[in-house]
C-alpha positions in Angstrom: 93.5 100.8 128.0 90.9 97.5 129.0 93.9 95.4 130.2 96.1 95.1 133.5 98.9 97.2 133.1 101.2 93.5 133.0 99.0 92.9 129.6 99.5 96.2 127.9 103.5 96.3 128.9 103.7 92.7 127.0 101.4 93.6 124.0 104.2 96.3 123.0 107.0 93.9 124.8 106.2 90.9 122.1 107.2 90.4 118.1 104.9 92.0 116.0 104.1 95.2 118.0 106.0 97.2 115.4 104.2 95.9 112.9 100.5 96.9 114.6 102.3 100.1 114.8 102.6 101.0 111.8 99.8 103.4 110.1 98.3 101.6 107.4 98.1 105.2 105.2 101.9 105.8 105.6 104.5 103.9 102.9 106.4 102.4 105.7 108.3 98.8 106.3 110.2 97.6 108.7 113.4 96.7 107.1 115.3 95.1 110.3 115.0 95.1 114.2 117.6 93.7 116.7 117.4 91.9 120.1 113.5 93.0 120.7 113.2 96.1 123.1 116.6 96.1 125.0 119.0 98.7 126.0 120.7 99.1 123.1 118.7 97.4 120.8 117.7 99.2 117.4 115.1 99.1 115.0 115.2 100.4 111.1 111.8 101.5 109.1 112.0 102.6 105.7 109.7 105.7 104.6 108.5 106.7 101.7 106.7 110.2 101.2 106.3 110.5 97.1 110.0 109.9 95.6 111.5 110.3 98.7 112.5 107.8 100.5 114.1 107.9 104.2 115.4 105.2 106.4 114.6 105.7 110.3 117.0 104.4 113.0 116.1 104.2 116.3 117.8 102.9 119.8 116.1 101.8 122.5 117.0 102.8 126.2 116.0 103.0 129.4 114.3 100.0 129.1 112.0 98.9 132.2 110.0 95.4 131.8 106.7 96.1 132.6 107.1 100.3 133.2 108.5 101.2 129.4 111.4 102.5 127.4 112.3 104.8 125.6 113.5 105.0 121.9 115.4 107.7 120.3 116.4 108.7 116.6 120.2 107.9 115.6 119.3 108.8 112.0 116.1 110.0 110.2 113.5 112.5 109.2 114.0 114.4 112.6 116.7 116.8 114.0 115.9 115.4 116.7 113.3 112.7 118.2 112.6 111.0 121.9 110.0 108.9 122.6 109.0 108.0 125.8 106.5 105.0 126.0 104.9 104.5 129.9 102.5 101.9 130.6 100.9 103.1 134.6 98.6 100.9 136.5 95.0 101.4 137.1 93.3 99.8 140.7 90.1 98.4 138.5 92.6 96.3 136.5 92.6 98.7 133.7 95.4 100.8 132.9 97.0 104.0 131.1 99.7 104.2 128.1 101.3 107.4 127.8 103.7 108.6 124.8 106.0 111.4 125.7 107.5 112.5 122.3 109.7 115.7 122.0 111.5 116.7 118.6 113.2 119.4 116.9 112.6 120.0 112.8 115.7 119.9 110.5 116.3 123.9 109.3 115.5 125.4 112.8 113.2 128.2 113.2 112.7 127.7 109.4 111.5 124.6 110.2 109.4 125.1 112.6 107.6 127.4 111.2 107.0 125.9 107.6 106.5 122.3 108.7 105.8 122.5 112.8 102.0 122.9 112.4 101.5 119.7 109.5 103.9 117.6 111.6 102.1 118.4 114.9 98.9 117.2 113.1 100.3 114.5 111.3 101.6 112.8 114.8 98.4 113.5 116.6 96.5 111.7 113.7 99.4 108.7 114.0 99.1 108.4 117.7 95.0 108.3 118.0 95.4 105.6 115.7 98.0 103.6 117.7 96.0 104.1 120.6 92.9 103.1 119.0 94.7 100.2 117.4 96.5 99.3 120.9 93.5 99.3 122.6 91.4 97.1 120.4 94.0 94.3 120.3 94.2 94.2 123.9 90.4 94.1 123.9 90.4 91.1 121.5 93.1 89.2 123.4 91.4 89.1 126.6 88.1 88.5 125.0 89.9 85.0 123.4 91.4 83.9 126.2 94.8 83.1 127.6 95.9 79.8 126.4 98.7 80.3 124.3 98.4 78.6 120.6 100.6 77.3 118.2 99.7 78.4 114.7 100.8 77.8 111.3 100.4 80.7 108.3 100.7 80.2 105.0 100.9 83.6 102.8 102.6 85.2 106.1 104.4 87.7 103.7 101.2 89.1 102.2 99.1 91.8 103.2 96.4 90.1 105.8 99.4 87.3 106.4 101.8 89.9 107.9 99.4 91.9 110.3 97.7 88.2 111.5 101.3 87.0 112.6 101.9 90.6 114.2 98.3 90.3 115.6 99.3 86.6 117.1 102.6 87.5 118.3 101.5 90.3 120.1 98.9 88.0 121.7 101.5 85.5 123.1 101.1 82.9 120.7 103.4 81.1 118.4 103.4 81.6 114.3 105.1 79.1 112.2 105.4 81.1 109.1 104.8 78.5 106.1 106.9 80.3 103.0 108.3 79.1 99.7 112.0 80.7 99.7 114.5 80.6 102.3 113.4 79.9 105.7 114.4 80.8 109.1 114.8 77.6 111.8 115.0 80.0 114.7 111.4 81.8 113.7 110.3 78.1 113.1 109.8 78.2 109.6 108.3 75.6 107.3 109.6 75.0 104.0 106.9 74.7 101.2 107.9 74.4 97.6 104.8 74.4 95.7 106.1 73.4 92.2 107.3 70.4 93.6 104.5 69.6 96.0 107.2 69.6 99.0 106.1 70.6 102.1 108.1 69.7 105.4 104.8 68.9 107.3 107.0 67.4 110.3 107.5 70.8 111.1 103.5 71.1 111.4 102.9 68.1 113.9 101.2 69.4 117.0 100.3 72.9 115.7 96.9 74.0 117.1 95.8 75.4 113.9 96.8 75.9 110.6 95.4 79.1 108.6 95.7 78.9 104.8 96.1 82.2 103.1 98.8 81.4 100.3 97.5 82.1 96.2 98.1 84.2 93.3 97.2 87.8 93.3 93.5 88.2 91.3 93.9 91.9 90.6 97.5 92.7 89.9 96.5 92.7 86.0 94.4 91.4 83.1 93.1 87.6 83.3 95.1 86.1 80.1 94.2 82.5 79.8 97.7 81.7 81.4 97.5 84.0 84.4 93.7 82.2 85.2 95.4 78.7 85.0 98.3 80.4 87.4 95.3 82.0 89.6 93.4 78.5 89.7 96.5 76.3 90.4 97.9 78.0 93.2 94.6 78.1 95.2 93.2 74.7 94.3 96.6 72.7 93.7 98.3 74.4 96.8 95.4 74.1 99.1 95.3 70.5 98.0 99.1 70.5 99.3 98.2 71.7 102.7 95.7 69.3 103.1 96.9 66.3 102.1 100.0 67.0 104.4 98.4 68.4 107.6 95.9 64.7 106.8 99.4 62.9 107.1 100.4 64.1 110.5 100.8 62.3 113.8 99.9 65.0 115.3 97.2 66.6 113.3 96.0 70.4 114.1 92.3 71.1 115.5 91.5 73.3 112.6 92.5 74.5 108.8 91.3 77.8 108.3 91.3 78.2 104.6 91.2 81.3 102.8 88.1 81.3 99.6 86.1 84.4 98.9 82.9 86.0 98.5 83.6 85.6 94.4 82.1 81.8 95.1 78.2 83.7 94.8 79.1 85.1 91.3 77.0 88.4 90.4 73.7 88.0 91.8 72.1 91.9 91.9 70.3 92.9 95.3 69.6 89.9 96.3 70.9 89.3 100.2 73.5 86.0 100.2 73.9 84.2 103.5 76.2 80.9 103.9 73.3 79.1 102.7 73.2 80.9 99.2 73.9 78.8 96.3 77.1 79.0 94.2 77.6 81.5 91.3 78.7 81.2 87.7 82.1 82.5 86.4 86.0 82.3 86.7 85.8 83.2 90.3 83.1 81.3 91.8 84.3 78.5 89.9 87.7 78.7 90.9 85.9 79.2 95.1 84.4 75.9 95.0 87.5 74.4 93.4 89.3 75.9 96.0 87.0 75.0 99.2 86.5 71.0 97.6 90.6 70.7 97.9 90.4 70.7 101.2 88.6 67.6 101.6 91.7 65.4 103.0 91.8 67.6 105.6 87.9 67.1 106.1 87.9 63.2 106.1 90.9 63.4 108.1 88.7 64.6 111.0 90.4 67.6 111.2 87.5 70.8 111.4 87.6 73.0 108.2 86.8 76.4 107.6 86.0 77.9 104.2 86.5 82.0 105.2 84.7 83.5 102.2 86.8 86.7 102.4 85.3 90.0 101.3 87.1 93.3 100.3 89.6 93.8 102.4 89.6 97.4 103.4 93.0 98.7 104.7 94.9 101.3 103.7 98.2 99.9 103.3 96.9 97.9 100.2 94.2 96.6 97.9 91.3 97.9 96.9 91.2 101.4 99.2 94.8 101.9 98.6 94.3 101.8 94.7 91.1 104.2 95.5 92.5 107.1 97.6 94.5 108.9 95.3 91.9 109.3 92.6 89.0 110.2 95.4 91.9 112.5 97.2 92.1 114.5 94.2 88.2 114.4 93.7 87.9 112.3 90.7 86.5 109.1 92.7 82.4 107.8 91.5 80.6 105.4 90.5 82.2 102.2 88.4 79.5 101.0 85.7 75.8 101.7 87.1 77.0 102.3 90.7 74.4 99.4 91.4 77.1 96.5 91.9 77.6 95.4 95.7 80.7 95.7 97.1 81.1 93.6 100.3 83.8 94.5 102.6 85.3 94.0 106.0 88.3 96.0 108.1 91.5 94.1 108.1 91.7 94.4 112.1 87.9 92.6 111.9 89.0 90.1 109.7 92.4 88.9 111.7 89.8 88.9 114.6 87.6 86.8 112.4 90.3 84.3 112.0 91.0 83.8 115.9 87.0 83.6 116.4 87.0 80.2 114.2 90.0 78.9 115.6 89.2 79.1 119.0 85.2 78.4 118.6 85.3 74.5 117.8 81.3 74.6 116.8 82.2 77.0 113.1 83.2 74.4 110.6 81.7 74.9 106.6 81.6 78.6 105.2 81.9 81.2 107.0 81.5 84.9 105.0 84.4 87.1 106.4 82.3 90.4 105.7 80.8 93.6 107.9 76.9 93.6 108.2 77.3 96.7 106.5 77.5 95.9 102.2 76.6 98.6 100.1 76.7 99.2 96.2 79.2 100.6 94.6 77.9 104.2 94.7 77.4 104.3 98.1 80.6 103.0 99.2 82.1 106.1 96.6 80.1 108.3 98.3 81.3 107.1 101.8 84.9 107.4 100.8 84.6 110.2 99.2 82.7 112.0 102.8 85.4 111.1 104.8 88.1 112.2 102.7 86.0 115.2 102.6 86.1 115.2 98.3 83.0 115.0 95.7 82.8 111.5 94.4 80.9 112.2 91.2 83.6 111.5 88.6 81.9 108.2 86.7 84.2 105.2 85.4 82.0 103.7 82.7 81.4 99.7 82.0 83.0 100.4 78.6 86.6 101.9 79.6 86.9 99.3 82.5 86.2 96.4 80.4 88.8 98.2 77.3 91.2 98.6 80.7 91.1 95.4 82.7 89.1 93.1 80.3 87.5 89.6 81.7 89.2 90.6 85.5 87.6 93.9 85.0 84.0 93.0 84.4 83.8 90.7 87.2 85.9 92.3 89.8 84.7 95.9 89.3 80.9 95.7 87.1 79.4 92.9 89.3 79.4 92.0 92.9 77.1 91.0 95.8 76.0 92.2 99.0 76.7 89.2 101.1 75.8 89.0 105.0 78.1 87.4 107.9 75.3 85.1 109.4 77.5 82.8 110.7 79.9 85.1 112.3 77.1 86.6 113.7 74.9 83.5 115.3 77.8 82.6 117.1 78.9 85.2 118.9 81.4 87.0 116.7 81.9 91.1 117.6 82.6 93.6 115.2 84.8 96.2 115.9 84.0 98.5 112.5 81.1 97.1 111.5 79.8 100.5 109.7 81.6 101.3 106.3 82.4 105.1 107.6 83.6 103.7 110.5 86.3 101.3 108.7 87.2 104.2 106.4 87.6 106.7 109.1 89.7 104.3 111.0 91.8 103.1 107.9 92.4 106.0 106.7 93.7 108.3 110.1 90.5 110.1 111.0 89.9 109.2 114.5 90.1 110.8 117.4 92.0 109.7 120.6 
């Protein structure tokens, strides 16, 4: 690992660690965890593997700050299960995880001899990853420094908001999560109801940075004129919300990190888009410069601003590559429309590094295009999944059954696109750690090797 052995024992020590844990590929949640890593103290993940679903229990014991613990199945998949974490010193200030795991297979030698050689693989696969992950992180901490930071998150519950708290945490900072339900005072919690425009900013005076991810869900289903109006308000109106209160503060934070999208370009063929590009036409790059204008309290506030023009996520716990796998799995992935569309994406782990690179970098303030160097069209990216899946990805989807199945949110998510660059990123500094598309899917999807 490319940390002191005191780093790496308080990476896995530290809220969140669980969370980083978890393979993005597997259907797994944590459901509840008590008193951090104890003696004693237990953890519960919830698994799903097609309609079955299994709930995990584990203690932990012989817990040694700084050396490891152990944790052990009280109920689960297993017969039986130990795992033995050990975190050894290294002279040149680098040091060595271990994992010690021994288990039995329910059914005995029946077991064993039906399942033993997929589980064996399936675990190697699991804990490559972890490694891969574990290492990375640690990486990215050190590279950002050790000052600890106070940070605020809206949309903490979604899919980039839960692994950039777990990513913070992990990192020794502080995440106030901003949420609209019931809130937590111990975790620090800030109460936000957005119908009402109530949001208890007090609880935001003297947070370092604020990062904005909160808004309606594009792609969960057809654009009725209703769900745009529902997809416009919650971006614009709530982003207005955040600004407008963060302005207010005695204490105001540093930098609002606000969440917009590549969609602000529109459809513009093979032509290269940089920061500098002009805007698009359509719903979404409408609703993008909508969304990056409501910020401007913030702005004249004095407070930096930064519009992250978020490209396809790729992760394999959701969005678009979860909705992909199964088809490519079974080898009916291709081409959507002409193939020729660009689809501009970036690895989750990337963009949560992304997000700490314009915090702590007080010189990035404007747009900023959250994407790998790496855009391709539409075909190619089918024909990169479908390579390291290891499945033909000739199966077509044409213009005319997408736009009969998903209508207006159809045609613009799926038939047009842009291959957009990360200039910014780039000129000042920023480090990818998947910057090739093979690499990301490989990565997402458990094909690396430890």
């Amino acid at each position: 690992m490319p940390a002191p052995v005191e780093a790496l024992a308080a990476w896995h020590f530290r809220e969140g660690a669980l969370q980083r844990l978890v393979p993005p590929w597997e259907n797994a949640r944590v459901l509840s965890a008590s008193g951090g890593i104890a003696d004693g103290s237990t953890v519960t993940l919830r698994l799903r593997k097609g309609p079955v679903r299994v709930d995990w229990l584990a203690r932990h014991e012989r817990v040694e700050p700084g050396r490891g613990f152990v944790d052990r199945q009280e109920r689960g998949p297993f017969a039986q299960w130990v795992h033995e974490h050990r975190f050894l010193p290294h002279e040149d200030g680098r040091s060595t995880l271990e994992d010690h795991v021994t288990y039995q297979l329910p059914l005995g030698a029946l077991g064993a001899l039906v399942g033993g050689p997929l589980i064996r693989g399936d675990l190697e696969r699991t804990f490559a990853w972890r490694h891969r992950r574990t290492a990375n992180d640690l990486r990215r901490h050190a590279e950002y420094g050790s000052e600890t930071l106070r940070v605020a998150v809206s949309g903490a519950s979604g899919l980039v908001g839960r692994q950039l708290s777990a990513f913070l945490t992990t990192g020794g900072h502080q995440v106030r999560r901003i949420v609209r339900g019931a809130v937590d005072r111990e975790r620090l919690d800030v109460a936000w109801d957005t119908q009402k425009g109530r949001l208890d900013a007090e609880f935001l005076n003297g947070v370092d940075a604020v990062v904005h991810l909160a808004g309606e869900n594009i792609a969960d289903r057809r654009w009725s004129a209703d769900r745009k109006r529902a997809i416009r308000q919650s971006r614009v109106e709530g982003t207005r919300q955040v600004a407008e209160a963060i302005a207010a503060l005695p204490v105001k934070p540093k930098v609002l990190i606000a969440a917009s999208a590549i969609g602000f370009y529109g459809s513009r063929g093979p032509e290269p888009l940089d920061e500098e590009s002009a805007a698009g036409v359509g719903f979404l790059a409408e609703t993008c410069q909508a969304w990056e204008e409501a910020t401007k309290p913030a702005e004249l506030a004095g407070i930096r601003v930064v519009h992250l023009r978020i490209g396809l996520v790729l992760t394999a716990a959701g969005g678009v590559l979860a909705k992909l796998r199964t088809p490519f799995s079974l080898g009916l992935g291709g081409p959507v429309g002409t193939g020729r569309q660009g689809m501009s994406w970036i690895a989750l782990d990337d963009l949560l590094a992304a997000v700490m690179h314009c915090i702590r970098d007080g010189r990035i303030a404007g747009p900023v295009n959250a994407v790998a160097p790496d855009p391709r069209s539409n075909a190619d990216f089918g024909r990169a999944l479908g390579r390291v899946l290891r499945r033909p990805a000739f199966a077509p989807l044409p213009a005319a059954v997408v736009s009969a199945l998903f209508g207006e949110m159809g045609r613009e998510l799926l038939l047009r696109g842009a291959f957009v660059q990360p200039r910014r990123l780039l000129d000042h500094g920023f480090r990818f750690d998947l910057p090739r598309l093979e690499q990301a899917l490989a990565f997402e999807l458990g094909r690396v090797r430890d």
